[in-house]
DRENPA-3360 file (N, C-alpha, C; in nm, 2 decimals, always signed):
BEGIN
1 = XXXXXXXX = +10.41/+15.85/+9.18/+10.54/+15.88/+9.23/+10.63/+15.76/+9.23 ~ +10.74/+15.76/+9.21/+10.85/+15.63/+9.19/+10.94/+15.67/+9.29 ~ +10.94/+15.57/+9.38/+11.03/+15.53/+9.49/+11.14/+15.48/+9.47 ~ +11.16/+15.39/+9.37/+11.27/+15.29/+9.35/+11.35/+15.37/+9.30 ~ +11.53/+15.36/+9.33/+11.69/+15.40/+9.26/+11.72/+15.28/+9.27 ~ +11.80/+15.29/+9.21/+11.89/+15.17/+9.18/+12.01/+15.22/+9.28 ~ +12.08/+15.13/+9.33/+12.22/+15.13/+9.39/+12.27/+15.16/+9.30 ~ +12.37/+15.20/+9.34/+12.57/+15.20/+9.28/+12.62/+15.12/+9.34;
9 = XXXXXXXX = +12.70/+15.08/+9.31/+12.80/+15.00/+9.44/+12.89/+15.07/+9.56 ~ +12.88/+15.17/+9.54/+12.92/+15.28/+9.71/+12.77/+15.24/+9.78 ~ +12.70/+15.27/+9.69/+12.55/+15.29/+9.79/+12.57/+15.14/+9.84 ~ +12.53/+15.02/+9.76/+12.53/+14.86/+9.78/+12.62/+14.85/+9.92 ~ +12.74/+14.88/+9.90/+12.86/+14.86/+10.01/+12.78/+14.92/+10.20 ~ +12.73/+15.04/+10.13/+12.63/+15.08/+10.31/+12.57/+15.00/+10.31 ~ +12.48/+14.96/+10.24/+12.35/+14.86/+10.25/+12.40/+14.75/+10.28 ~ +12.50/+14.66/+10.24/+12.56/+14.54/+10.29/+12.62/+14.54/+10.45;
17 = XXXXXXXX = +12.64/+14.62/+10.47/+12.70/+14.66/+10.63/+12.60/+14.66/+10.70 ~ +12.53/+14.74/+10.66/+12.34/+14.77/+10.78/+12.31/+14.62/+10.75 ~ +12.32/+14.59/+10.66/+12.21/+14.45/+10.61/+12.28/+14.34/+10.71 ~ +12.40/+14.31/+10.72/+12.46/+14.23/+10.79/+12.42/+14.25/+10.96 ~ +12.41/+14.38/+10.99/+12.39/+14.39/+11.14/+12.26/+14.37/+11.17 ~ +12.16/+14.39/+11.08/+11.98/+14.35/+11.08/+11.98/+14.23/+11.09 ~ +12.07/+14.14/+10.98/+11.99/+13.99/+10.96/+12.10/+13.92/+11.10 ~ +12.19/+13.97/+11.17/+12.22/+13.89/+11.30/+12.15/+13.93/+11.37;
25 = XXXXXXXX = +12.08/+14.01/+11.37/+12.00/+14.05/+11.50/+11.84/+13.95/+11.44 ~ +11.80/+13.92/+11.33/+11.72/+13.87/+11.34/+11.75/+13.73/+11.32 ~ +11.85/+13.66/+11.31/+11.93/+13.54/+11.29/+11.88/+13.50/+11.43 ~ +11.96/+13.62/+11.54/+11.98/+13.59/+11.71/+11.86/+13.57/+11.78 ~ +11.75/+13.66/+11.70/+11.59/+13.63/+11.77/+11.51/+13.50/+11.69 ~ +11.51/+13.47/+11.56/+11.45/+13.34/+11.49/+11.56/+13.24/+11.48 ~ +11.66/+13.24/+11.50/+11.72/+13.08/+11.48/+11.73/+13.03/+11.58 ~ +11.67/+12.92/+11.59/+11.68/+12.84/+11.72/+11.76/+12.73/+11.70;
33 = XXXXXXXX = +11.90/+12.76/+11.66/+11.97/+12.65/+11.68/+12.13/+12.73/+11.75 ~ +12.25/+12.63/+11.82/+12.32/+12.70/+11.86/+12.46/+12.63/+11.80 ~ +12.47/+12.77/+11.71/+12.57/+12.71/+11.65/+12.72/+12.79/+11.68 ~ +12.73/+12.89/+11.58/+12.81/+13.04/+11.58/+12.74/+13.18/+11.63 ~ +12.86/+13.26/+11.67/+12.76/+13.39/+11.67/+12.66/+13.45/+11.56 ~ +12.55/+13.49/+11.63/+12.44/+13.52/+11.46/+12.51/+13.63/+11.36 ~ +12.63/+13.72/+11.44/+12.69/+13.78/+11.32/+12.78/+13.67/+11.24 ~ +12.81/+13.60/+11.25/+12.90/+13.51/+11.20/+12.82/+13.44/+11.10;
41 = XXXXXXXX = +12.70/+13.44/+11.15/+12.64/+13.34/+11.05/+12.55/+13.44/+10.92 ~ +12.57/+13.51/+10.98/+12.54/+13.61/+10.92/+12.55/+13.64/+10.80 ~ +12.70/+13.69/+10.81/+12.83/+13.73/+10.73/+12.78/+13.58/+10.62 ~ +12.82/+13.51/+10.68/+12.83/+13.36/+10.62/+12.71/+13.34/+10.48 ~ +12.59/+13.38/+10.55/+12.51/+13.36/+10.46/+12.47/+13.43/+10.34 ~ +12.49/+13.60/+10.38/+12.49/+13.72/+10.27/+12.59/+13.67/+10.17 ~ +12.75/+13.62/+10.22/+12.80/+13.58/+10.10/+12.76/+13.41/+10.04 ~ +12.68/+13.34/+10.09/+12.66/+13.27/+10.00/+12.52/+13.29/+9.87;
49 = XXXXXXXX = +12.45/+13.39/+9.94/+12.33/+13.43/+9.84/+12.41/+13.53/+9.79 ~ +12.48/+13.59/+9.81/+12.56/+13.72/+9.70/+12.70/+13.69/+9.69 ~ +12.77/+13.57/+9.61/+12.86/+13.48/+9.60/+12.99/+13.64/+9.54 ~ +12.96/+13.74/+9.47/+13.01/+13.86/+9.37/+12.95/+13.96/+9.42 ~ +12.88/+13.97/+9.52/+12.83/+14.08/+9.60/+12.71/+14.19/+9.50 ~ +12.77/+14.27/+9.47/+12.67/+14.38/+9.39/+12.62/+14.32/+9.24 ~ +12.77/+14.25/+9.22/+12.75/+14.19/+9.06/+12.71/+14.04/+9.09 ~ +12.61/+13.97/+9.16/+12.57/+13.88/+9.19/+12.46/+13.87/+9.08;
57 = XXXXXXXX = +12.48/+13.77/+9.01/+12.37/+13.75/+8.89/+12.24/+13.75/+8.96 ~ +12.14/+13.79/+8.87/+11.98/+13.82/+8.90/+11.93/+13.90/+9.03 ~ +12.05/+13.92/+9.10/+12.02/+14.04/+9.20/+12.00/+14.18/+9.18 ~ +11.92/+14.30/+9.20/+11.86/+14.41/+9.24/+11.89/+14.43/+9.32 ~ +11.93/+14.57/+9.33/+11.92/+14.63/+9.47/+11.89/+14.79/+9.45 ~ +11.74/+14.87/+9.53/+11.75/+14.97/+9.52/+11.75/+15.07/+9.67 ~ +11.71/+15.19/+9.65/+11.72/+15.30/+9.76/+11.57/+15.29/+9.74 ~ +11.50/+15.32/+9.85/+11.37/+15.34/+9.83/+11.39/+15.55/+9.85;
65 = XXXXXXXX = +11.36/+15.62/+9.78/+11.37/+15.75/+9.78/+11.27/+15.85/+9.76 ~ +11.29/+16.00/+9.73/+11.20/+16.07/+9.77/+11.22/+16.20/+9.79 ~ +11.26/+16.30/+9.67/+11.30/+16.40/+9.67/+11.45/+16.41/+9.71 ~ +11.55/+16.28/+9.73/+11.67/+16.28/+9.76/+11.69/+16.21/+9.92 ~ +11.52/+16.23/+9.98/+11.57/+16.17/+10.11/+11.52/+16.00/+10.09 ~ +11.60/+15.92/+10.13/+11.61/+15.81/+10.16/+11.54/+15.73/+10.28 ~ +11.43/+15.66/+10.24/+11.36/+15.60/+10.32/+11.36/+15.47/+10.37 ~ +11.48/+15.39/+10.27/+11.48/+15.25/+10.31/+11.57/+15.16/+10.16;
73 = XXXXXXXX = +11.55/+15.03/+10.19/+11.60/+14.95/+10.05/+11.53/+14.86/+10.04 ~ +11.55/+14.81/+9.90/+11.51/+14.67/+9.83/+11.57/+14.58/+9.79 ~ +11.61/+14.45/+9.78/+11.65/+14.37/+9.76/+11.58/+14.23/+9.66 ~ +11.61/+14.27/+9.54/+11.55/+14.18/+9.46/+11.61/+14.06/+9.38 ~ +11.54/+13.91/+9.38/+11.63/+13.85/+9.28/+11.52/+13.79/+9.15 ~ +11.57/+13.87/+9.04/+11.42/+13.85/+8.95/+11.57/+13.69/+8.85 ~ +11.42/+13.62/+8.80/+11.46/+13.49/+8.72/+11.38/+13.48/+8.61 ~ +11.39/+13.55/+8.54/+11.31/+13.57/+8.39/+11.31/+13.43/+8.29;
81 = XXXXXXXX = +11.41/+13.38/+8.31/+11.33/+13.27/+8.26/+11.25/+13.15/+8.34 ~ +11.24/+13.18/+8.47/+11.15/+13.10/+8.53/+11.03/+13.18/+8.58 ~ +11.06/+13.33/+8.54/+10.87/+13.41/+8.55/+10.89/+13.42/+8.68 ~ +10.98/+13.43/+8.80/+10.97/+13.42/+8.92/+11.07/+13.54/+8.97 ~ +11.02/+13.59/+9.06/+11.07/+13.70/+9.17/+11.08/+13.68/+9.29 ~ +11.20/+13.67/+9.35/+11.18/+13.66/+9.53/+11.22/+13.80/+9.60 ~ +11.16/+13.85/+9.64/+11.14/+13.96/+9.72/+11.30/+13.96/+9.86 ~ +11.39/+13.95/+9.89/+11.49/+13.91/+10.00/+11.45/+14.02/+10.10;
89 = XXXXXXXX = +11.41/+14.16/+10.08/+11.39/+14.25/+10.16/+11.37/+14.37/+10.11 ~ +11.26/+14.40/+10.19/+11.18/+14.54/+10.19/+11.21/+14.63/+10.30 ~ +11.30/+14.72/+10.33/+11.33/+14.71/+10.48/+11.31/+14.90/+10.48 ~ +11.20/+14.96/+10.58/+11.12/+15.09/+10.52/+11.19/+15.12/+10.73 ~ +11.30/+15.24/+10.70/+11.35/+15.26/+10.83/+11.21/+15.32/+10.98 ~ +11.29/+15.27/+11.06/+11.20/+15.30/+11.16/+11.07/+15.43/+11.13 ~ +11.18/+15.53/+11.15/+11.08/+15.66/+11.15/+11.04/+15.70/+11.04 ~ +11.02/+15.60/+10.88/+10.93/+15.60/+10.82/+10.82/+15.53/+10.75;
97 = XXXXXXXX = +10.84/+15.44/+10.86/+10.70/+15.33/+10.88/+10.57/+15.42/+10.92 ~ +10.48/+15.28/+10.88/+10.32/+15.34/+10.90/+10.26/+15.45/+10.81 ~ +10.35/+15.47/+10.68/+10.26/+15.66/+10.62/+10.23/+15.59/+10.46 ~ +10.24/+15.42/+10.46/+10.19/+15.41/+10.31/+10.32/+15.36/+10.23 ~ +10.42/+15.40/+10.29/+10.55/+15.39/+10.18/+10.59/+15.25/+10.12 ~ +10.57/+15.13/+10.23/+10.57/+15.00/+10.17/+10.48/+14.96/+10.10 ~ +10.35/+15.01/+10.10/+10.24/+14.96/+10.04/+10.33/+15.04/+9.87 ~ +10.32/+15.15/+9.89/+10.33/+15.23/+9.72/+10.45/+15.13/+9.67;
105 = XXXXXXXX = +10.58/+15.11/+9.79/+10.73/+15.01/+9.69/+10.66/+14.91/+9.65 ~ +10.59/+14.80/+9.68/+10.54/+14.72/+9.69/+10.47/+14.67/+9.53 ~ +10.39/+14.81/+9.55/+10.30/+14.80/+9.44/+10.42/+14.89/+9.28 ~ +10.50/+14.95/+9.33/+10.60/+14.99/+9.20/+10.66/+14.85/+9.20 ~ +10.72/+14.76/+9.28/+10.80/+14.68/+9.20/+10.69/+14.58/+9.15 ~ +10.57/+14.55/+9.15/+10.48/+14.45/+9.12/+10.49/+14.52/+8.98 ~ +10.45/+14.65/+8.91/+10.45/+14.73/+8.82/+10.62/+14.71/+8.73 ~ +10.69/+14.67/+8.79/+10.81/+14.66/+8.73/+10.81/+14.51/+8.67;
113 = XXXXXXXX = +10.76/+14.44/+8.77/+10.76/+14.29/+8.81/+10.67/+14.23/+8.67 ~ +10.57/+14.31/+8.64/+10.45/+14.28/+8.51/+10.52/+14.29/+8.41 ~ +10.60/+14.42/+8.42/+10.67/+14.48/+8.32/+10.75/+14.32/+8.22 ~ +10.80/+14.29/+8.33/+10.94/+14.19/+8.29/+10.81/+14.09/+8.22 ~ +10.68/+14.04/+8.24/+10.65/+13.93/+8.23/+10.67/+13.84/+8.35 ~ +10.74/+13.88/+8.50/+10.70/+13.83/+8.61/+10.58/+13.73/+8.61 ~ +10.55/+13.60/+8.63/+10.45/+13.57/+8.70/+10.44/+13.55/+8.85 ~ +10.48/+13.54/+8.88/+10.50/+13.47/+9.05/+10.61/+13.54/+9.11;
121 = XXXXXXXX = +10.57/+13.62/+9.25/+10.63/+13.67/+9.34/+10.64/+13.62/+9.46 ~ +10.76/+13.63/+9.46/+10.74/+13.55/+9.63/+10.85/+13.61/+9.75 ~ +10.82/+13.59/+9.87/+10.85/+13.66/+9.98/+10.89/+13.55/+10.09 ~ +10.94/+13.60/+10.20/+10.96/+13.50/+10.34/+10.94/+13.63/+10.42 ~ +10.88/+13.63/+10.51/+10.84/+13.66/+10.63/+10.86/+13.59/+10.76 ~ +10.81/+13.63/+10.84/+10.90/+13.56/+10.94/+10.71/+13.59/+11.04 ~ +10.64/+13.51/+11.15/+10.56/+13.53/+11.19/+10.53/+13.59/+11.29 ~ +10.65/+13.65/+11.33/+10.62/+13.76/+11.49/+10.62/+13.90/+11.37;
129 = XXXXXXXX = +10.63/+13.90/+11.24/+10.66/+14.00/+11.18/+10.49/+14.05/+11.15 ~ +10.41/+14.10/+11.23/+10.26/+14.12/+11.21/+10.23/+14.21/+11.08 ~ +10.28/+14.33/+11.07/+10.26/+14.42/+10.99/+10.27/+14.39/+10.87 ~ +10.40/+14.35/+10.84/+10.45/+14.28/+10.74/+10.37/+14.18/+10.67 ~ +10.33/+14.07/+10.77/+10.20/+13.93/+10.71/+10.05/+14.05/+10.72 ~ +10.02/+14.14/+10.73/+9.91/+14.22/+10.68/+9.90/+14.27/+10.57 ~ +10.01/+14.36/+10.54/+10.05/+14.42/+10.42/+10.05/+14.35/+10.30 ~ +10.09/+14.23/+10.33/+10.13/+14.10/+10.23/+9.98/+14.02/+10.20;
137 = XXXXXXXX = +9.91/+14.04/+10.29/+9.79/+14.00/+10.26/+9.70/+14.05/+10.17 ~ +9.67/+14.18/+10.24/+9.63/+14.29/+10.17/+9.67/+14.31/+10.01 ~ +9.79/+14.33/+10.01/+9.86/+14.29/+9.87/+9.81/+14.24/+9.83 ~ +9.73/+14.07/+9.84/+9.71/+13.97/+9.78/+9.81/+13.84/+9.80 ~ +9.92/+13.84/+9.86/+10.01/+13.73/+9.91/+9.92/+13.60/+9.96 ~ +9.96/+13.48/+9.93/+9.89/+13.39/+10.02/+10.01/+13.30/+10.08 ~ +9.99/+13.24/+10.16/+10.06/+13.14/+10.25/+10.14/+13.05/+10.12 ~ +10.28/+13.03/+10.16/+10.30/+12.91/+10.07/+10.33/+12.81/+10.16;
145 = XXXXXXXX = +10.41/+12.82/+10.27/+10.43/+12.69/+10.38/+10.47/+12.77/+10.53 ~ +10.47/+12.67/+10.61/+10.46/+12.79/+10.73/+10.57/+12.67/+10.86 ~ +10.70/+12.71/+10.84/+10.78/+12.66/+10.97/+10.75/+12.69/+11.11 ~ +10.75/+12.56/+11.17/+10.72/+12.56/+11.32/+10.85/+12.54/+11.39 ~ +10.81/+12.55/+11.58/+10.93/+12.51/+11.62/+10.89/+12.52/+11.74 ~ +10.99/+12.45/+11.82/+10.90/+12.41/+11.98/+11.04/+12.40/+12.10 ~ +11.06/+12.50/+12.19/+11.17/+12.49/+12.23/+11.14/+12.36/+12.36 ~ +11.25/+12.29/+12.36/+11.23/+12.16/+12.46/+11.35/+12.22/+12.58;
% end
């Protein structure tokens, strides 16, 4: 079964909106520094990784789907001449977590990922993110470096 659509850019435009209100809210819980509001920095940062937005060179972006209903998105930046893939987000909505669906996207875009001649996938996770560092394991992921931090 194939999960993956590709966006349009109507679609991309929702996805940038939700994406922005997710990554301040997880900006506001893992950044420990005080700078701007985390929506601000937010904003800030989506456009500096997506400089052209939809048409941001080596960027993907799909619908995770399923008979038309929509279960979530992808966010990919493949680099075919460096054999490298970074994963930016897997993000599988609330009420369709837990039934398998990240494991199967996971394993379709690795399947896509071969396809290209991908060697090397890579991800960030975040470590209160439990499920996520299982899944990734499971997968076969290993650690590549691990930030600390210590509030004084």
């Amino acid at each position: 079964m194939q999960y993956l659509k590709k966006m349009n850019g109507n679609e991309f435009n929702e996805y940038l909106l939700d994406k922005e209100k997710r990554f301040a809210e997880t900006l506001a819980e893992h950044t420990f520094e005080v700078t701007e509001p985390s929506a601000v920095r937010a904003k800030k940062q989506l456009q500096e990784y997506l400089p052209n937005g939809f048409h941001t060179e080596l960027h993907e972006f799909y619908n995770i789907v399923n008979e038309n209903e929509r279960y979530g998105y992808v966010w990919l930046k493949i680099d075919e001449t460096k054999k490298s893939a970074f994963l930016y987000e897997i993000y599988i909505f609330d009420e369709c977590r837990s039934k398998g669906i990240g494991t199967k996207v996971m394993e379709e875009i690795e399947e896509y990922l071969s396809l290209k001649e991908i060697l090397y996938f890579k991800l960030h996770v975040f470590g209160t993110n439990c499920k996520a560092i299982k899944l990734y394991n499971t997968l076969g992921f290993q650690i590549a470096g691990i930030n600390m931090y210590k509030t004084l």
